[in-house]
C-alpha positions in Angstrom: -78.4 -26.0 104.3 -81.9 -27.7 103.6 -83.1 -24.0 103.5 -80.3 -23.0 101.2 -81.6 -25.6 98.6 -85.1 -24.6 99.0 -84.3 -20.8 98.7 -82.5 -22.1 94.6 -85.7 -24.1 93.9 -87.6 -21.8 94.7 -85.9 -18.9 92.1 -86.3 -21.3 89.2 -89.7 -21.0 87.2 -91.9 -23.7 87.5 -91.4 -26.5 85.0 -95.5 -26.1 83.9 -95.3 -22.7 84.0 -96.7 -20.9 80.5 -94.5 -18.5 79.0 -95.0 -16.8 76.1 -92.3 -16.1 73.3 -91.6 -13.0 71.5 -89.6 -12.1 68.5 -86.9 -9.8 67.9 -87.3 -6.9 66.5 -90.9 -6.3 66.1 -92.7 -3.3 68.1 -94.9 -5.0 70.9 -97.3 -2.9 72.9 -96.8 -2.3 76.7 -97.7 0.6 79.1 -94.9 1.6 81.1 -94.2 3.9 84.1 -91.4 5.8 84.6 -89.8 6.7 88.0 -88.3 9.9 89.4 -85.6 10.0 90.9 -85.0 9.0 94.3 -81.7 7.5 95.8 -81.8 3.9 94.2 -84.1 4.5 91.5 -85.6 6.7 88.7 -84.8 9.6 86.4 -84.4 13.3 87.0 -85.1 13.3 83.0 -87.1 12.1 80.3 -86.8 9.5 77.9 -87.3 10.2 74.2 -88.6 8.1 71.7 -86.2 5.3 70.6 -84.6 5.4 74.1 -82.1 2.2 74.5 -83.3 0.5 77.6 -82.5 -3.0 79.8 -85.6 -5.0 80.3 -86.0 -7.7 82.5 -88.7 -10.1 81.8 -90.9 -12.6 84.0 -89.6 -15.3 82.1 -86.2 -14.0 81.0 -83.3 -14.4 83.4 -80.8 -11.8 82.0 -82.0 -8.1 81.4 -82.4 -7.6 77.5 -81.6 -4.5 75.5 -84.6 -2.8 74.0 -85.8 0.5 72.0 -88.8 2.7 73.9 -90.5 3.8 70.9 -93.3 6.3 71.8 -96.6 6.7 69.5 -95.1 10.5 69.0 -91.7 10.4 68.2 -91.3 14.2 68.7 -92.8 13.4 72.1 -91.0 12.6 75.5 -92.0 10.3 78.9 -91.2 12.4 81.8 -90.5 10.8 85.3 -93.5 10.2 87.3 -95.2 9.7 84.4 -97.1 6.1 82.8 -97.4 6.4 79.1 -98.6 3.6 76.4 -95.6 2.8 73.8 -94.3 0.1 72.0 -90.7 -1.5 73.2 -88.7 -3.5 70.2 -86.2 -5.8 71.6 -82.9 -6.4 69.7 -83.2 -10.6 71.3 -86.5 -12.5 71.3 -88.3 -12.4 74.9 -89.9 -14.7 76.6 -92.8 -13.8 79.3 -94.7 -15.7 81.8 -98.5 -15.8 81.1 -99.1 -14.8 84.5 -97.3 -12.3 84.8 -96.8 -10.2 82.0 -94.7 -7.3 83.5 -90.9 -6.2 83.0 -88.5 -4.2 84.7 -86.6 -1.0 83.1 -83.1 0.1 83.5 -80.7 2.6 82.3 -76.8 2.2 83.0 -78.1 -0.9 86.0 -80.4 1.8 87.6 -84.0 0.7 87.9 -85.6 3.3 86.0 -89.2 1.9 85.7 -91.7 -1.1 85.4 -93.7 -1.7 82.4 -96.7 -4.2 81.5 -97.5 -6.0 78.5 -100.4 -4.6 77.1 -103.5 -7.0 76.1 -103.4 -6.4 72.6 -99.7 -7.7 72.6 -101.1 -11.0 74.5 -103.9 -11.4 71.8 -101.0 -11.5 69.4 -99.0 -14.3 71.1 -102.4 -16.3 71.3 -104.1 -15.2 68.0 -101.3 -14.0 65.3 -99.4 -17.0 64.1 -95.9 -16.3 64.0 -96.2 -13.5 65.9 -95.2 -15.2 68.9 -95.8 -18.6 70.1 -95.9 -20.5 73.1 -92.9 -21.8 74.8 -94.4 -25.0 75.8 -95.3 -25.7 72.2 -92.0 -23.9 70.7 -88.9 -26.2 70.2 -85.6 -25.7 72.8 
């Protein structure tokens, strides 16, 4: 039982840890990987720009609907392949400063992982309004 407890602690971020906030709807750059298939995971196709994904954040608990929008928009991500892109989210996110990486899914499959790029963490520090701290930000 003592385990037990310690295993729920455990899942919960950190009370001091920093977590960065994000805004709906605005395009934030990320580089993101895309899996082929394999029996749990991936895509036998590609994904096109503007591509409605679930996301799961570092510091968000549910998975979050967002658009894949490709620097081509005539282009295509292909499995197997890591692209740069730009992912607009239909909720504000929230990501841990640590760990600045996401999950992709399609239909609940794990499709993918992805990575904040460092031009969209220079905007959380740098851009005001652009994204703010969630230690700072209100509840």
């Amino acid at each position: 039982m003592l385990i037990f407890g310690a295993s729920a602690l455990a899942a919960d971020p950190p009370a001091d840890a920093e977590l960065f906030q994000f805004p709906a709807d605005r395009n934030v750059a990320v580089n993101l990987q895309l899996w082929p298939l394999g029996l749990k995971s991936g895509r036998d196709a590609p994904v096109f720009h503007n591509f409605m994904a679930q996301l799961r954040f570092s510091g968000e608990p549910e998975v979050l609907t967002c658009a894949l929008r490709l620097y081509d928009p005539e282009g295509q991500l292909n499995p197997g392949e890591t692209q740069d892109l730009a992912i607009r989210c239909l909720q504000p996110f929230r990501v841990k400063a640590k760990q600045p990486d996401f999950q992709v899914f399609a239909a609940g499959r794990p499709i993918g992982k992805g990575q904040l790029r460092s031009a969209a963490l220079a905007q959380v520090m740098g851009e005001p309004g652009a994204a703010t701290s969630a230690a700072s930000a209100p509840p």
